[in-house]
C-alpha positions in Angstrom: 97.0 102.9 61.9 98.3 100.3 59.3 97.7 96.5 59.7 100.9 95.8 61.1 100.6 98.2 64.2 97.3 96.8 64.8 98.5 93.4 64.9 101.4 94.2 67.0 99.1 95.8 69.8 97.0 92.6 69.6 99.7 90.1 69.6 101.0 92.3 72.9 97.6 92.0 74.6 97.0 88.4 73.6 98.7 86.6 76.9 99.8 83.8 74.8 101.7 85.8 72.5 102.5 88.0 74.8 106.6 88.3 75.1 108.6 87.6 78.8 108.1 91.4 80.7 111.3 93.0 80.6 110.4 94.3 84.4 110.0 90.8 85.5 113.5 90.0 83.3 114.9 93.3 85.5 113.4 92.1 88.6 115.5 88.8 88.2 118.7 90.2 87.5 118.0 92.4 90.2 117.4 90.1 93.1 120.5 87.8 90.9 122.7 91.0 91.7 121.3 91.5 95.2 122.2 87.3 96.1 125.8 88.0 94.7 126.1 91.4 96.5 125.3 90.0 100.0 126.6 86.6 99.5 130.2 88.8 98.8 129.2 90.6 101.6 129.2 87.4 104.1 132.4 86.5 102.6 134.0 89.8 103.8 132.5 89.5 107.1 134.3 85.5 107.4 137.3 87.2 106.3 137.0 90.4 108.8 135.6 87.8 111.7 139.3 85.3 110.9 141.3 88.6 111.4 139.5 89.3 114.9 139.6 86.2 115.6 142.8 85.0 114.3 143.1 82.6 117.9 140.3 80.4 116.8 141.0 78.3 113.2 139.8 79.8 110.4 137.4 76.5 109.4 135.4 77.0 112.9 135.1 81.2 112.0 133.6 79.9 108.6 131.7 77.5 110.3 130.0 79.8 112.5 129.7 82.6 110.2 127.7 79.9 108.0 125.7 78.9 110.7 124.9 82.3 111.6 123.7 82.9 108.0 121.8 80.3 107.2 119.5 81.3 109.8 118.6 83.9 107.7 117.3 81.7 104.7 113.7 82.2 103.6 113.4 85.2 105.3 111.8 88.1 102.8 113.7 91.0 103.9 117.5 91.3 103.3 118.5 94.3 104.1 120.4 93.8 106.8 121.2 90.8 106.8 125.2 90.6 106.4 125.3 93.0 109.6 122.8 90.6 111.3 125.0 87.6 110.8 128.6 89.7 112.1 127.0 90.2 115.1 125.3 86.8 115.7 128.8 85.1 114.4 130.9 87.8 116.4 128.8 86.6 119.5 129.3 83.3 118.8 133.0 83.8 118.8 132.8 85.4 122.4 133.5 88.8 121.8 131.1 91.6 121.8 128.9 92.2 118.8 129.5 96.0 119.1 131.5 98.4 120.9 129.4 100.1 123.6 130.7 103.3 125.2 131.4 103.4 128.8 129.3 106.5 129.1 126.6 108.6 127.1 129.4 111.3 126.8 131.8 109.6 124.9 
């Protein structure tokens, strides 16, 4: 090993000197990307919920589609979370959340 490679591999273990993680630097863009993703999905689910809805105005569809997802905030897991808030939005709009057959065999 020359000086310079030992320095480097101290500098890297020194946590002072230590450079940002490029995981935690993914990590962030990550979760950045995920916010944008569902955040665009919400938007389509306003826009799908105005079209079902096209009776009510389009303010009180946004309204309650808002409502419905900031109930959501702080919670850890996200998954799900832009289906969660069509139903809860399309129940608040008095329809049905989901289409349920009229018998097991259909």
């Amino acid at each position: 090993m020359n000086g310079g490679t030992t320095e480097t591999i101290q500098n890297v273990n020194n946590p002072e000197e230590r450079p940002i993680c490029a995981y935690r630097r993914r990590m962030s863009t990550h979760t950045d990307k995920q916010q944008q993703d569902e955040q665009q999905n919400i938007a389509m689910v306003a826009e799908a919920l105005a079209v079902r809805h096209a009776d009510k105005p389009a303010d009180t569809v946004a309204s309650v589609v808002d409502d419905a997802y900031r109930r959501f905030d702080g919670q850890p897991i996200r998954d799900f979370v832009p289906l969660l808030v069509e139903r809860r939005a399309q129940e608040q709009l008095g329809g049905l959340a989901t289409s349920l057959p009229t018998s097991l065999d259909d």
